[in-house]
C-alpha positions in Angstrom: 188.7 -17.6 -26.2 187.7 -16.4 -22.6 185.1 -17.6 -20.3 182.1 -15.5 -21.2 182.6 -15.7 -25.1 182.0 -12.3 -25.1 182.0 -11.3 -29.6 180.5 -14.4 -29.9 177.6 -15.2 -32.7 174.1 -14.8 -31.8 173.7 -18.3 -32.2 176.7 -18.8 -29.7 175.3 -16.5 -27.1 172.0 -18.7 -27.0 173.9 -21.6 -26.6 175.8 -20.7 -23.7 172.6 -19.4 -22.5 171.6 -23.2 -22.2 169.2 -22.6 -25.3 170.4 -25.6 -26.4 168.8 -25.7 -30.1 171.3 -28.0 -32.1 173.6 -27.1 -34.6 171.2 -26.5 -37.3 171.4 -23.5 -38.4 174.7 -23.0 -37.8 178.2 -22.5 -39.5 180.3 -25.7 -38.3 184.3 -25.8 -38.7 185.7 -29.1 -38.8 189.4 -29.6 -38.8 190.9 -32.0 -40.2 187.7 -33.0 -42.5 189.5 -35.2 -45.2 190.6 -37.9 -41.7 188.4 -40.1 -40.1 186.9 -38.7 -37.3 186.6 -35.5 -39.2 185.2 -37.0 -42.3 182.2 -38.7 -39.8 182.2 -35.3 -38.0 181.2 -33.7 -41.1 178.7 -35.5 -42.4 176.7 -35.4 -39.8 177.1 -32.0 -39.1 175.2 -31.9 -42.7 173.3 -34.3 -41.8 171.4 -32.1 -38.7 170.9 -29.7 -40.8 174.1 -27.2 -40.7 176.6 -25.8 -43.1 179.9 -27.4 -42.7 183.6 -25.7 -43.1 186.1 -28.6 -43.5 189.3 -27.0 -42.9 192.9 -29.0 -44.0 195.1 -29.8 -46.1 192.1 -31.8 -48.2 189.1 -31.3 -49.1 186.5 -32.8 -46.6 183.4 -35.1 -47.8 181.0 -32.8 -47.9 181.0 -28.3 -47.1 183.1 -25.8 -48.2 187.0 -26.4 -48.1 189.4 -23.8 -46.8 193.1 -25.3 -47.0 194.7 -25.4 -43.7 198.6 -26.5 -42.9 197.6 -26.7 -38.7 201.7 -27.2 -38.8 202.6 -23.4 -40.1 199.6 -20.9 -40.6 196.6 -19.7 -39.0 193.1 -21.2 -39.9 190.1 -19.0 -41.8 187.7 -19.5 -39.6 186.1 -16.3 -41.4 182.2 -16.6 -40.8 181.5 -19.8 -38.9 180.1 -20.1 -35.6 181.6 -22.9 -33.9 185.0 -25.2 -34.5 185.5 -29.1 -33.8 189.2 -29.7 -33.8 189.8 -33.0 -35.6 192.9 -32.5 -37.2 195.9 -34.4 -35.8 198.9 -36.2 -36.3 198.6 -39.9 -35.6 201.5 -42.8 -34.8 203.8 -44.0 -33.0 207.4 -42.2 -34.4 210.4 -42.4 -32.8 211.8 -39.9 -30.0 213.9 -37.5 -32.2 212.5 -38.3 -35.5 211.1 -35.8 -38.4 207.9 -37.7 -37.9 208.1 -36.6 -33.7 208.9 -32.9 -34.2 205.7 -33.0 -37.3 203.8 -34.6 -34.5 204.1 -31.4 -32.1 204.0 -29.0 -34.8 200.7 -30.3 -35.3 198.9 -30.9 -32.4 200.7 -28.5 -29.9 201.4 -25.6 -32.0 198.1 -26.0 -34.3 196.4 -25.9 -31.5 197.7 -22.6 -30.6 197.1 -21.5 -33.9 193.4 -23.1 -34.0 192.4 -21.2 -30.5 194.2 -17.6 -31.5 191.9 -18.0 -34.9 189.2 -19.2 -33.0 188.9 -16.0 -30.4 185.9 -16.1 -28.5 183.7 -18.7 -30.9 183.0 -21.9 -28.8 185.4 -25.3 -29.6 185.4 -28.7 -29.3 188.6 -30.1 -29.2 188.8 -33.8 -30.3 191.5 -35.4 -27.8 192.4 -38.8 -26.9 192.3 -41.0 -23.7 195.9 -41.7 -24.3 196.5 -38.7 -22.4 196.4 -40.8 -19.0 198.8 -42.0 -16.9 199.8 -45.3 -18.1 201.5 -46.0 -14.4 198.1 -45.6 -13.0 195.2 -48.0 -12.5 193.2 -47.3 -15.1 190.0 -50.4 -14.2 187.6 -47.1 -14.3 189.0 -43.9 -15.7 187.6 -40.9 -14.6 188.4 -37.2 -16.5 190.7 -36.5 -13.3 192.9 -39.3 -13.6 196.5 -38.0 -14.0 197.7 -37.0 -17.3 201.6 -37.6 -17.4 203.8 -40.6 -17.9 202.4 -41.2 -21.7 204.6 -43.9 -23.2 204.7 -42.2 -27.0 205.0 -39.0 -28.9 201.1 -38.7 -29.8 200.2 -39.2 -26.0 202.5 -36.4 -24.8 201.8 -34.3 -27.8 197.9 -34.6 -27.4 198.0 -33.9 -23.3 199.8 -31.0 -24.1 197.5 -29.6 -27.0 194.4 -30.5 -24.6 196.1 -28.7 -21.7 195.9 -25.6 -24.3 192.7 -26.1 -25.1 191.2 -26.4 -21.6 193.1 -23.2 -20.1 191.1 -21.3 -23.6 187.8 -22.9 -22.0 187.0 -25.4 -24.8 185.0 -28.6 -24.4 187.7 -31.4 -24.8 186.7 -34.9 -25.7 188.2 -38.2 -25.0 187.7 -40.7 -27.1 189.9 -44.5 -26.8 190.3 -46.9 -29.6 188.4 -45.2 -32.3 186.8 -47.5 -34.8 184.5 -47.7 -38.1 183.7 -47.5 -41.5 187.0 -45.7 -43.2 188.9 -46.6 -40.3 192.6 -47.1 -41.3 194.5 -47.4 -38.4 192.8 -49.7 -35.6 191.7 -52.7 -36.7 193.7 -52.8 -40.2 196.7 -53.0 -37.8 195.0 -55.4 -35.3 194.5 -57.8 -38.7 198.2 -57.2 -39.5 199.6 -59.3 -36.5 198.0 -62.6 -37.6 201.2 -64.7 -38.2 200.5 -68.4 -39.4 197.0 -68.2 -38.2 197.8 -67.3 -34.8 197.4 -63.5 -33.4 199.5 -62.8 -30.2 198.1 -60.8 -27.8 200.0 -59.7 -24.4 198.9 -60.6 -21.4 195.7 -62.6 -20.2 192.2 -61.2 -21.3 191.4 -57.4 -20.2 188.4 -55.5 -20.3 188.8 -52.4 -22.9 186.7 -49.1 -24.2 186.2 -48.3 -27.7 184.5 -45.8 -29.0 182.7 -46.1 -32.4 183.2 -43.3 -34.3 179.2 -42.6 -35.3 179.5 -41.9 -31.0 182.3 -39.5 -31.0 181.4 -38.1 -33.7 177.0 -37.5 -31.9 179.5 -36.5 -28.7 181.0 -33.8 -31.1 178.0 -32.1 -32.1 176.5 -32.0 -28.6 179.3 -30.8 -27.2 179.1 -27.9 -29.6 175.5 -27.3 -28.6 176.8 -25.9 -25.0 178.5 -28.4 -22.9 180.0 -26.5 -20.1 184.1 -26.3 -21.0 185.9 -29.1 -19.6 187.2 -32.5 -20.3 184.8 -35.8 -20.9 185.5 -39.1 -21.4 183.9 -40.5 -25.0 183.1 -44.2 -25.6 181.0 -46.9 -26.1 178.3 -47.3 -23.6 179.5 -50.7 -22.3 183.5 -51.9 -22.5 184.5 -55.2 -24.0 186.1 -58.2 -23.2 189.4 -58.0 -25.1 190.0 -61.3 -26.4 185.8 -62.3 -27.4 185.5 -58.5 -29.2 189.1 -59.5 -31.2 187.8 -63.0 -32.1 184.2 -61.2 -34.2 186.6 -58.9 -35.7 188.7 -61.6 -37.1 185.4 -63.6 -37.8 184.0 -60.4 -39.6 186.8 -60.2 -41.7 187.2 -64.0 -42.7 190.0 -64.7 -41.0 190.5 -67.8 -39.3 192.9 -67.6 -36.3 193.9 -69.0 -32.9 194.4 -66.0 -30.1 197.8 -66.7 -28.0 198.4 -64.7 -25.0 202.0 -63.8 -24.5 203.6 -62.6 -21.4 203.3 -58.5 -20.9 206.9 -58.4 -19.8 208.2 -60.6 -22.9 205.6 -58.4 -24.9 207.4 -55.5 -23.5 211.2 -56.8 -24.3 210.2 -57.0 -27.9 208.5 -53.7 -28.3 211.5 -51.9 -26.6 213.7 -53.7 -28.9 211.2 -52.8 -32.1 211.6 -49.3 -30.8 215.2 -49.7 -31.0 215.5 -51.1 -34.0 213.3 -48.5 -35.8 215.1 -45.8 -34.9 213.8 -42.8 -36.8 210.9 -44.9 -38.0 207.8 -46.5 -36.8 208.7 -49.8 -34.9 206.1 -52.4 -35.8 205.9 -53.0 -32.1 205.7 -50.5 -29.4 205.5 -50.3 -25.7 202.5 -48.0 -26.2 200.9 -50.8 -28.4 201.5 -53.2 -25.8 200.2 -51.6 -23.2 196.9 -50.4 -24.9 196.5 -54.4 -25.2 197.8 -55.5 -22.1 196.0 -53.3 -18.9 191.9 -52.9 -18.2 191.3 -49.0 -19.6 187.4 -48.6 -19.0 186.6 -44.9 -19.4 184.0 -44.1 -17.1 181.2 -41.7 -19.4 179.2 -40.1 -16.2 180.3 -36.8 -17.1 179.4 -36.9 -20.8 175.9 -38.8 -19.7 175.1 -36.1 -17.5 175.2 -33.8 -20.3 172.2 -35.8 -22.2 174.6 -37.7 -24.2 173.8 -41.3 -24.8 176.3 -43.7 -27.2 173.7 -46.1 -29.3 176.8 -47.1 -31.5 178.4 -50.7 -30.6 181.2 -52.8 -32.3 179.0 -55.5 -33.6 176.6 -52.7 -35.3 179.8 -52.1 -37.1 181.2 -55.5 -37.7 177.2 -56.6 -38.8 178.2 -53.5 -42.1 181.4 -55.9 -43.6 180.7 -57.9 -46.2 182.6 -60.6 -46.7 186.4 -59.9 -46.8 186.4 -57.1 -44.1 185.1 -54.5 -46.6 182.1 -52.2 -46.0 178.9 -53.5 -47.4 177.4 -51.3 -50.3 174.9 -48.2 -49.1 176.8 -48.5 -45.7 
């Protein structure tokens, strides 16, 4: 991919032009398709009125399914106009595990793979904002904030696929604490930590972004409908108090429970011994867990704003969906 997307689509070429027409119309590859910000990326790439190309190992929710391995072969990206990059490898594995060296097979290599397949078609590349520097404030983060330091294998892996993708002149997204209907990861393992009705959390109460994924996933498509290449930041429109968001969640999901605070640096003793203890495994407490919890991390969305972007999306819009038990309420 080069600056002026020269062999580009027509469609392409009017969108650089600033035409700015939407992605209707258009030929749409999502990676990753079958996850959950790829799923939500999918649908409403449909939904605005494209064709949709879910590329992975799965078939997606919706389009036409081309199988992908991002860990070992190029992508088909035969006939479509425009990629969002969904597909990743997730967790927290241990340094030197199977699960470590999957990790950057995915989401460094496959990204090399994505953007040699992709050649001069325009890409949005779904990052994270655990790429920045953990060692840094982080009170109001903007997309220069320093990218090194990341405490786990997915933060290190991710800066260094994003690096890729910037230098190719993608758009690259940021999302933090991604959350929704399908989600699997967040809060399920939020809900897990309830001991004897009492959920420890580290540190005192912190201001936090989250980003819903109906947000990322608007970001996404108006990204791919000309964004100039570069890096935003992608979350809700206002952050949270820590401590009153985690209290509806556990109220959304029926679960009665008393919110401790524990020290950070006890917090941190624990995870390091977890992360010990696991050795080639997941811990079930990390350092990178703890400190997601414990510091303010308000990502600051002026860049993405500029753009026209606008998040409408908000945790208690989701939690307001669950029916009574944590699950998704029916025609949700």
């Amino acid at each position: 991919m080069n600056a002026d997307r020269t062999g580009r689509t027509a469609a392409g070429a009017d969108r650089s032009a600033g035409v700015g027409r939407g992605v209707g119309g258009l030929r749409v590859a999502v990676t990753g398709g079958s996850g959950f910000c790829g799923g939500h990326v999918a649908r409403a790439t449909v939904a605005r009125g494209a064709e949709v190309v879910c590329l992975g190992r799965r078939p997606g929710p919706v389009g036409e399914h081309r199988f992908w391995d991002a860990a070992r072969e190029l992508p088909d990206l035969a006939g479509v106009d425009v990629v969002v990059h969904c597909a990743a490898a997730v967790g927290d594995p241990a340094p030197g595990s199977p699960a470590e060296a999957e990790m950057y097979a995915v989401n460094v290599t496959g990204t090399e793979r994505l953007l040699q397949a992709a050649g001069d078609r325009p890409v949005v590349w779904v990052s994270s904002a655990s790429v920045y520097d953990p060692r840094r404030d982080r009170a109001l983060v903007r997309e220069d904030h320093p990218r090194a330091g990341q405490l786990n294998a997915y933060g290190r892996t991710k800066a260094a696929g994003e690096a890729l993708a910037l230098a190719a002149g993608a758009v690259v997204l940021r999302p933090r604490a991604v959350y929704g209907p399908g989600d699997g990861t967040l809060l399920p393992r939020l809900l897990s930590r309830v001991r004897a009705g009492t959920l420890l959390l580290p540190g005192p109460d912190v201001p936090l972004s989250l980003t819903a994924v109906e947000n990322l996933a608007d970001a996404a498509l108006a990204a791919a409908d000309g964004w100039a290449p570069g890096a935003y930041n992608v979350a809700d429109a206002a952050p949270y108090a820590r401590d009153a968001a985690v209290r509806r969640v556990l109220h959304a999901h029926g679960i009665a429970a008393r919110i401790r605070h524990l020290p950070v640096g006890v917090a941190r003793t624990a995870a390091r011994a977890a992360e010990v203890l696991a050795r080639t495994g997941e811990p079930a407490l990390s350092r990178y867990a703890v400190d997601q919890l414990a510091h303010p991390v308000v990502l600051d969305l002026t860049r993405a704003r500029a753009q026209g972007w606008t998040p409408h999306r908000t945790l208690d819009d989701y939690l307001a969906t669950l029916a009574p038990g944590g699950r998704t309420a029916p025609g949700d």
